[in-house]
N, CA, C and O of each residue as an XYZ file, in Angstrom:
512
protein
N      33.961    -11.067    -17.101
C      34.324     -9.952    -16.253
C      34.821    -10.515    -14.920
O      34.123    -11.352    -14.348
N      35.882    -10.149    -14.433
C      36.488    -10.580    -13.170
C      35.664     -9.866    -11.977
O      35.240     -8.727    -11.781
N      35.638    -11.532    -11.025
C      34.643    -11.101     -9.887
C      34.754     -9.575     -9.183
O      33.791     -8.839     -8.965
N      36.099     -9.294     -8.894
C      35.943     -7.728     -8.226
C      35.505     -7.161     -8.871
O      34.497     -6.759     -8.292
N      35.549     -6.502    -10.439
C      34.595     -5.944    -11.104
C      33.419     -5.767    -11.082
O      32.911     -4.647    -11.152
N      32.678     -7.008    -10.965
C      31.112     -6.809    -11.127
C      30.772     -6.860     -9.548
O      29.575     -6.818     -9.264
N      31.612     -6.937     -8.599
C      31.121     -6.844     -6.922
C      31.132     -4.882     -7.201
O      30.192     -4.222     -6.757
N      32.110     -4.308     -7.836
C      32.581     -3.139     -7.377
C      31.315     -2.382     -8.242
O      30.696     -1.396     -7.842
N      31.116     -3.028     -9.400
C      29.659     -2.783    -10.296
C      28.345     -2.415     -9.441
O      27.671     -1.384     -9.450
N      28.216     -3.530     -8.745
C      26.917     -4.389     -8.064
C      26.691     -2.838     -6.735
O      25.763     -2.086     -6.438
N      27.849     -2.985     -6.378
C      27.645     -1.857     -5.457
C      27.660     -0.381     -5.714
O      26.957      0.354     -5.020
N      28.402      0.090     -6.650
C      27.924      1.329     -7.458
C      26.673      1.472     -8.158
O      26.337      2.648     -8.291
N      25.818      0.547     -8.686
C      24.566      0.341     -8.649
C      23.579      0.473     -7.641
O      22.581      1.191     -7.712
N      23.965     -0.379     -6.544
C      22.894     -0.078     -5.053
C      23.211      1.245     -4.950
O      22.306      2.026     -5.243
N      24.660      1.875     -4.481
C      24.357      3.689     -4.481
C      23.634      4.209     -4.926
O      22.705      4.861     -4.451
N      24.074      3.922     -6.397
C      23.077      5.011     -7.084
C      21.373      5.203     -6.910
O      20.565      6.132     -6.879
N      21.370      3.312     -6.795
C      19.337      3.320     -6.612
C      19.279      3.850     -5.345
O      18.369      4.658     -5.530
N      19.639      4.002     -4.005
C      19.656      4.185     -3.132
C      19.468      5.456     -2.955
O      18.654      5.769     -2.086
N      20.251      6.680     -3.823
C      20.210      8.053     -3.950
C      19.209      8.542     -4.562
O      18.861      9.710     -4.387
N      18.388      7.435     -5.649
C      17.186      7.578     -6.237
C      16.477      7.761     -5.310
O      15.666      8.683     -5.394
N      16.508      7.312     -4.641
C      15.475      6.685     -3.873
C      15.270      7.459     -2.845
O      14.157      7.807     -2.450
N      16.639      7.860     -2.216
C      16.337      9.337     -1.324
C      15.884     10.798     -1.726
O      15.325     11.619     -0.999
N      16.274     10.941     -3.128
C      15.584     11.930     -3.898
C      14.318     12.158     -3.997
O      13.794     13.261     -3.845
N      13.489     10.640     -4.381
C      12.107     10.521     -4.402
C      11.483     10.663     -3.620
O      10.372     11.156     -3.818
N      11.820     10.370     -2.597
C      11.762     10.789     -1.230
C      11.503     11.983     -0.623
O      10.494     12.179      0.054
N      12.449     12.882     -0.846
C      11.770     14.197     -0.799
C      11.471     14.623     -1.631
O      11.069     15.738     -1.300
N      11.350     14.479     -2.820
C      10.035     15.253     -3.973
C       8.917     14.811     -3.272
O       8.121     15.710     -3.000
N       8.571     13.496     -2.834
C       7.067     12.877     -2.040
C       6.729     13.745     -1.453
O       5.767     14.425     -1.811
N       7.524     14.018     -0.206
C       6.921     15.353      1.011
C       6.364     16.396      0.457
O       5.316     16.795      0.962
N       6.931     17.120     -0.747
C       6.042     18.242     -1.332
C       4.547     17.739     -1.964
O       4.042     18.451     -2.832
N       3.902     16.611     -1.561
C       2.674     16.405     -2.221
C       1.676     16.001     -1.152
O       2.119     15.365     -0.196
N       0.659     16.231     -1.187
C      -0.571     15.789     -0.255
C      -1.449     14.742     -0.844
O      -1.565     14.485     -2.042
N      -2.100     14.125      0.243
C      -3.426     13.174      0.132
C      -3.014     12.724     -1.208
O      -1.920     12.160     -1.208
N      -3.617     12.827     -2.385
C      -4.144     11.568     -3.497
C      -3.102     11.647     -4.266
O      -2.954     10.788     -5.136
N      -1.999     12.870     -4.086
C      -0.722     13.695     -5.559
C       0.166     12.843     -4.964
O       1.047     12.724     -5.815
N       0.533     12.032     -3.813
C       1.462     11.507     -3.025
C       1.294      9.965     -3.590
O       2.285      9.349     -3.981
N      -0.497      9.171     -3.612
C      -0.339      8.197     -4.251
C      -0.113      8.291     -5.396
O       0.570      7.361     -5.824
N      -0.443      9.159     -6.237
C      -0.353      9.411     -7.702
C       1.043      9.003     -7.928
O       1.489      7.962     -8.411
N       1.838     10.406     -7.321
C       3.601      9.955     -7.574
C       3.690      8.683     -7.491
O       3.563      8.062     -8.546
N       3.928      7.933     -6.255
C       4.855      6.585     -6.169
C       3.724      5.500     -7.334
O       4.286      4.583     -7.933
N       2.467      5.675     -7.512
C       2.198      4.848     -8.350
C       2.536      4.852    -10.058
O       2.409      3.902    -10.831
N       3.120      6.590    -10.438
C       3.925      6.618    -11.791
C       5.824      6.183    -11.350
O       6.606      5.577    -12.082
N       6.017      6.571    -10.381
C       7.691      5.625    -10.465
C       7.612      4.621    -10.756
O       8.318      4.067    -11.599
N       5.968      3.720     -9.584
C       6.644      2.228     -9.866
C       6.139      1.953    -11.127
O       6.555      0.884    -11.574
N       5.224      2.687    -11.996
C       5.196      2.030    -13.394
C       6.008      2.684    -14.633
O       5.999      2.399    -15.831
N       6.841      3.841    -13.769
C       8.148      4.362    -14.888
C       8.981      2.915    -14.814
O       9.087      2.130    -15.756
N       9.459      2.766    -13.686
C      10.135      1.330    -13.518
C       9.821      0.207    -13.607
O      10.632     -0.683    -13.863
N       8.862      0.057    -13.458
C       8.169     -1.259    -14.416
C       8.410     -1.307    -15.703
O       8.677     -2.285    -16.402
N       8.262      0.201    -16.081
C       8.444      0.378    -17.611
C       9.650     -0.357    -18.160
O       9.591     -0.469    -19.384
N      10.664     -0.859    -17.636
C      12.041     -1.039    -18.079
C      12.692     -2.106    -17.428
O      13.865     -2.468    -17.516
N      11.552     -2.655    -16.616
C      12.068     -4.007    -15.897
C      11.143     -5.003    -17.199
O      10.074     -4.774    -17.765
N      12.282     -6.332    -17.335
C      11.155     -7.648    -17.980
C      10.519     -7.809    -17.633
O      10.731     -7.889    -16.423
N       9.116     -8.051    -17.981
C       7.663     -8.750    -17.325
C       8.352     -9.771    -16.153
O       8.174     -9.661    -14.940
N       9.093    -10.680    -16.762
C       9.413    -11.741    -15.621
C      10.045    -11.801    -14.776
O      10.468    -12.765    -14.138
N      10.246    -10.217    -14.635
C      11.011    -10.074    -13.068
C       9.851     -8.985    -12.410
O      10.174     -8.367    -11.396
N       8.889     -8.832    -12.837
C       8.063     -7.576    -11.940
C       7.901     -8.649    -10.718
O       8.213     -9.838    -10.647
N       7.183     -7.601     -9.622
C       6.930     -8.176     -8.580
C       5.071     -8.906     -8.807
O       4.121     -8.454     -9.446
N       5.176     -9.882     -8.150
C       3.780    -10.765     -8.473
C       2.948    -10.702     -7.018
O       3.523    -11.217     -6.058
N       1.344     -9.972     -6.749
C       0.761     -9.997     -5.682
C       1.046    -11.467     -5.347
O       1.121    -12.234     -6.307
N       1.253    -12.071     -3.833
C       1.245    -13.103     -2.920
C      -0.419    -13.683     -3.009
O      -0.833    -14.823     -2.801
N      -1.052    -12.646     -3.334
C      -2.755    -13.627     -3.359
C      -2.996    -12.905     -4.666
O      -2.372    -11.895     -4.990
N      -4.152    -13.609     -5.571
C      -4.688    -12.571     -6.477
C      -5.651    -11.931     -6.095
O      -6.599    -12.305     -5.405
N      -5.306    -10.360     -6.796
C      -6.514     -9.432     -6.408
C      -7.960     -9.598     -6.853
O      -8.208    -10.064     -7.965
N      -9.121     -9.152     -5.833
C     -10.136     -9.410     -6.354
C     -10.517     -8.017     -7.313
O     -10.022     -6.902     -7.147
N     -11.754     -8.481     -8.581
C     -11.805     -7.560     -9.455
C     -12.796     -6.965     -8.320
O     -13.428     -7.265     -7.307
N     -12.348     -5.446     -9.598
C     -13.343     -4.292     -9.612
C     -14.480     -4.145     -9.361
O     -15.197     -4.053    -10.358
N     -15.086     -4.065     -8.183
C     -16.688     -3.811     -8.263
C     -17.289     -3.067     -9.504
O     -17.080     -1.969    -10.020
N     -18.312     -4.366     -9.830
C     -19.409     -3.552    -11.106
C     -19.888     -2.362    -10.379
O     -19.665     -1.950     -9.240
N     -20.588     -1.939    -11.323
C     -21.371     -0.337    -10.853
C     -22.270     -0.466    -10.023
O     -22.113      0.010     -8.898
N     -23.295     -1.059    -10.325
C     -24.045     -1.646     -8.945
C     -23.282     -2.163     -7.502
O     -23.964     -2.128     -6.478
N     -22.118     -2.557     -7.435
C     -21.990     -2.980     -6.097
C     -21.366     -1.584     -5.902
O     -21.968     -0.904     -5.071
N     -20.137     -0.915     -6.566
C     -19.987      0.509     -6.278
C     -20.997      1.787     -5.540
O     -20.869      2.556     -4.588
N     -22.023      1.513     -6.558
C     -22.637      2.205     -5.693
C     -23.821      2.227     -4.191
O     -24.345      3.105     -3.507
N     -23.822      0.764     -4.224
C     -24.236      0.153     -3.047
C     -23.062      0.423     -1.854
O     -23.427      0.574     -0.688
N     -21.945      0.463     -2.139
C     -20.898      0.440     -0.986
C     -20.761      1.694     -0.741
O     -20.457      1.978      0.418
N     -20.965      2.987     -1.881
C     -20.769      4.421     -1.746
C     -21.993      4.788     -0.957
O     -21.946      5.982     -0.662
N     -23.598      3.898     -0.294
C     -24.196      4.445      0.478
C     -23.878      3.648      1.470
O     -24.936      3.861      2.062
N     -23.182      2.706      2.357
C     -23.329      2.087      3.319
C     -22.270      3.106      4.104
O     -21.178      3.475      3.674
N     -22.780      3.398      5.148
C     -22.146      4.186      6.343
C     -20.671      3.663      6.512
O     -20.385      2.466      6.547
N     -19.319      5.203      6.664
C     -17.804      4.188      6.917
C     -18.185      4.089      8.339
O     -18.820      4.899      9.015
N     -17.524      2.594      8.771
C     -17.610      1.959      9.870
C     -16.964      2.267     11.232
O     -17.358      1.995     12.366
N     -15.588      3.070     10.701
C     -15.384      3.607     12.250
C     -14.363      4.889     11.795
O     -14.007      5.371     10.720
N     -14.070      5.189     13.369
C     -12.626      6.249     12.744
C     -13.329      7.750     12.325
O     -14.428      7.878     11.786
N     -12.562      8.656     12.652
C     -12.752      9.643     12.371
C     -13.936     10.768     11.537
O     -14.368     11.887     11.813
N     -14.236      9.477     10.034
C     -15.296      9.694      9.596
C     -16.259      8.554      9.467
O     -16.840      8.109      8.478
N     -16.278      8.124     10.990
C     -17.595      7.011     11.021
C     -18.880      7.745     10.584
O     -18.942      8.973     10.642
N     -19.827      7.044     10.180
C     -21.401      7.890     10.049
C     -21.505      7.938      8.741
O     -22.107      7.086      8.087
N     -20.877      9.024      8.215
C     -21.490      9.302      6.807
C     -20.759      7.926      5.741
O     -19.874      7.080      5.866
N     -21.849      8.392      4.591
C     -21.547      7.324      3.382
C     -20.210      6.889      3.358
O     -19.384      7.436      4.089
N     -19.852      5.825      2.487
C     -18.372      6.130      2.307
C     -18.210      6.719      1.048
O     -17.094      7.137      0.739
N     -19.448      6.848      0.033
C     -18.916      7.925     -1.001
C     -18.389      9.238     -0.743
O     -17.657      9.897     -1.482
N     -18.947      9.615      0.651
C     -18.584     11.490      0.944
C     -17.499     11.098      1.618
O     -17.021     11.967      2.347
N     -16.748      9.656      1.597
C     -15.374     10.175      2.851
C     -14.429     10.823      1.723
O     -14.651     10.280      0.641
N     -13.669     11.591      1.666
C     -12.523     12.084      1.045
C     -11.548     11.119      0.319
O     -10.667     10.620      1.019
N     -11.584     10.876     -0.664
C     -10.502     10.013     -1.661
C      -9.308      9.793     -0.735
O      -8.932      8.785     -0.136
N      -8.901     10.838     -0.786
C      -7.291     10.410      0.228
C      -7.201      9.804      1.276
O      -6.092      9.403      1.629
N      -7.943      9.650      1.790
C      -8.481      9.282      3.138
C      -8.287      7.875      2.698
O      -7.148      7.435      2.858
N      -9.363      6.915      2.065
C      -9.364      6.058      1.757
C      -8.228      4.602      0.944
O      -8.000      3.393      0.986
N      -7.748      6.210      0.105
C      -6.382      5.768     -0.218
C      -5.321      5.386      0.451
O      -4.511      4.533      0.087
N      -5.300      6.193      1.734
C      -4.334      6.473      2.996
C      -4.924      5.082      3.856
O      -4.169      4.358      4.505
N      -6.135      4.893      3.758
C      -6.550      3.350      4.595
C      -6.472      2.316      3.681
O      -7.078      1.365      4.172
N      -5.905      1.950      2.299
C      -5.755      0.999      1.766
C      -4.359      0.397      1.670
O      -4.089     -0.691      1.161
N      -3.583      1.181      2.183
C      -2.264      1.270      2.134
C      -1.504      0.438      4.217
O      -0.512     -0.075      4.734
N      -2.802      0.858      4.508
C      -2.253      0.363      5.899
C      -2.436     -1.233      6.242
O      -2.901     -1.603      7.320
N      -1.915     -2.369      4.942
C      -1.806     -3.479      5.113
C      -0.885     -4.260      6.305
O      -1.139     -5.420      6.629
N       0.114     -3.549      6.860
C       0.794     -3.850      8.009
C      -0.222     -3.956      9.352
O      -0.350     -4.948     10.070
N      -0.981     -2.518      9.507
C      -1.627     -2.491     10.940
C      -2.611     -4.121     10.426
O      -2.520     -5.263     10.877
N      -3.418     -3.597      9.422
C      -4.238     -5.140      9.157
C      -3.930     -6.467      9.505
O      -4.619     -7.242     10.168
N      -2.685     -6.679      8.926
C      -2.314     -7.665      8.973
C      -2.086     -8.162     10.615
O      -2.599     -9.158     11.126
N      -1.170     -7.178     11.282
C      -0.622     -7.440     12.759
C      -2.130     -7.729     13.547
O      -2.191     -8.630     14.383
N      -3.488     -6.793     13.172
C      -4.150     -6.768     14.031
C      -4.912     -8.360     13.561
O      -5.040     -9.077     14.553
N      -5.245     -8.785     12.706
C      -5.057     -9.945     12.529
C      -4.869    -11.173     13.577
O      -5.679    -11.879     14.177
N      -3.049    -11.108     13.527
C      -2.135    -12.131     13.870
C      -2.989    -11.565     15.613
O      -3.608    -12.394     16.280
N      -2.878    -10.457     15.957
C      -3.006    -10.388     17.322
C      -4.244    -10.724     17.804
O      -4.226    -11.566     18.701
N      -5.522    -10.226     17.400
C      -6.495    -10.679     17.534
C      -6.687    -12.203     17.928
O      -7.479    -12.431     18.842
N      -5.803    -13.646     17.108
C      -5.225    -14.639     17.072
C      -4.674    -14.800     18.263
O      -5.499    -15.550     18.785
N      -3.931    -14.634     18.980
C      -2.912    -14.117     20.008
C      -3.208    -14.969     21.301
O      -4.408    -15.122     21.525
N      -2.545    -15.411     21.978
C      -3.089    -15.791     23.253
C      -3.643    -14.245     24.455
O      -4.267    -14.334     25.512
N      -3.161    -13.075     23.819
C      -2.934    -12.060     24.580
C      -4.403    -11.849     23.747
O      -5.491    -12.085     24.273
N      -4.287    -11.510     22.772
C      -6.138    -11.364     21.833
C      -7.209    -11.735     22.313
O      -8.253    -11.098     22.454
N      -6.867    -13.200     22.679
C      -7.779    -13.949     22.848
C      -8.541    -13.319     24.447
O      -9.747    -13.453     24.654
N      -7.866    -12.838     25.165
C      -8.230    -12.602     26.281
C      -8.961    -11.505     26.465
O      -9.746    -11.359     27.403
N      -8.740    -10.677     25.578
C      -9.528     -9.286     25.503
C     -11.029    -10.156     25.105
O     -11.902     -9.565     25.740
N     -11.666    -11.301     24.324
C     -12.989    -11.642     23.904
C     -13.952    -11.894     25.186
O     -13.739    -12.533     26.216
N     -15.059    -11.182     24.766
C     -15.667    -11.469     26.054
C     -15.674    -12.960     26.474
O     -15.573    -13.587     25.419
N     -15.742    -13.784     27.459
C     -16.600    -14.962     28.131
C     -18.112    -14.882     27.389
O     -18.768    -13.841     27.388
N     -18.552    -16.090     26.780
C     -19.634    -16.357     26.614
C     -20.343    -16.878     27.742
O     -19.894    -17.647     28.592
N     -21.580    -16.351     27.667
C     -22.277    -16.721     28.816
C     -23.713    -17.164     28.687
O     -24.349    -17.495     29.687
């Protein structure tokens, strides 16, 4: 196939995923809390569905397994630690909630790097 062809291909392709993609987009907004992870977690495994194994995307670390039942339910009585619903268990915090804080790997990460920070560092108290 002659190169302009498959450039003119390549880019009628990005459109189209691109329009997917804005579509999905607003079907998302019509869903709340846990129906919102639900969706994007059946696209990406409609599309997984039809990508080769050896091109899926591969976690950067491996995940740790599943808490057995015993540690589950040891963690469902330890008090959530801060935020809005500090205090009670974390079994009574609201699913979505949680879902919605597993997803915020960016703030994690930055607060991280900053914490690190020469600017971080200055917020630690002086030991005394």
């Amino acid at each position: 196939m002659p190169e302009a062809q498959t450039i003119r291909e390549n880019v009628a392709a990005r459109e189209a995923a691109d329009e997917l993609h804005r579509l999905a987009l607003q079907e998302a907004t019509g869903h709340r809390g846990r129906a919102v992870v639900e969706f994007w977690r059946r696209v990406l495994r409609n599309v997984l569905s039809i990508v080769p194994e050896e091109l899926h995307p591969r976690p950067a670390v491996e995940a740790e397994p599943p808490m057995d039942k015993a540690e589950a339910r040891r963690f469902e009585r330890e008090p959530f630690p801060f935020g809005q619903y500090r205090g009670p268990a974390c079994g009574e915090i609201p699913f979505y909630f949680l879902c919605w804080l597993d997803t915020q790997t960016d703030f994690r990460r930055n607060l991280r790097r900053y914490l690190r920070s020469d600017r971080g560092q200055r917020l630690q108290p002086d030991p005394e």
